[in-house]
C-alpha positions in Angstrom: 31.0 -5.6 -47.4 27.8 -8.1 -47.0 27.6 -10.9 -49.4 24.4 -10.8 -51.3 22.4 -13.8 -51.0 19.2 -12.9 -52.9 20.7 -13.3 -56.2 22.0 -16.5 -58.4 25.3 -16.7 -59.8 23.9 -16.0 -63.1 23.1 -12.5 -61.5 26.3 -12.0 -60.6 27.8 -12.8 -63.9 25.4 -10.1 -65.7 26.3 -7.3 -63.7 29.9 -8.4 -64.3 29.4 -8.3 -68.0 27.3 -4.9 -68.2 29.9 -3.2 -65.6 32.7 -4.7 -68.5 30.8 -3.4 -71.2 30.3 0.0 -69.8 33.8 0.6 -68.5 34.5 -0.2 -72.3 32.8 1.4 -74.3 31.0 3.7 -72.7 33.2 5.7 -70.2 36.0 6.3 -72.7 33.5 8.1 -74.6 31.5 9.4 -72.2 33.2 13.1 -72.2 33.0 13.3 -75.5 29.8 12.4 -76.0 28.7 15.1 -73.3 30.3 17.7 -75.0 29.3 16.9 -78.5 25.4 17.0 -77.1 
């Protein structure tokens, strides 16, 4: 893969802590949440 060299390291560690957060407490939920409506 290419390194990215637009973006700080600061970027990096956001979209390190939103993929955290989504992998979570979002997908475990995810399912249910798409059945319930």
């Amino acid at each position: 893969m290419i390194p990215r060299t637009v973006f700080e390291e600061e970027h990096e560690m956001f979209r390190d802590s939103v993929r955290k957060f989504l992998e979570e407490e979002i997908a475990p939920h995810h399912e249910q949440w798409k059945i319930g409506g």
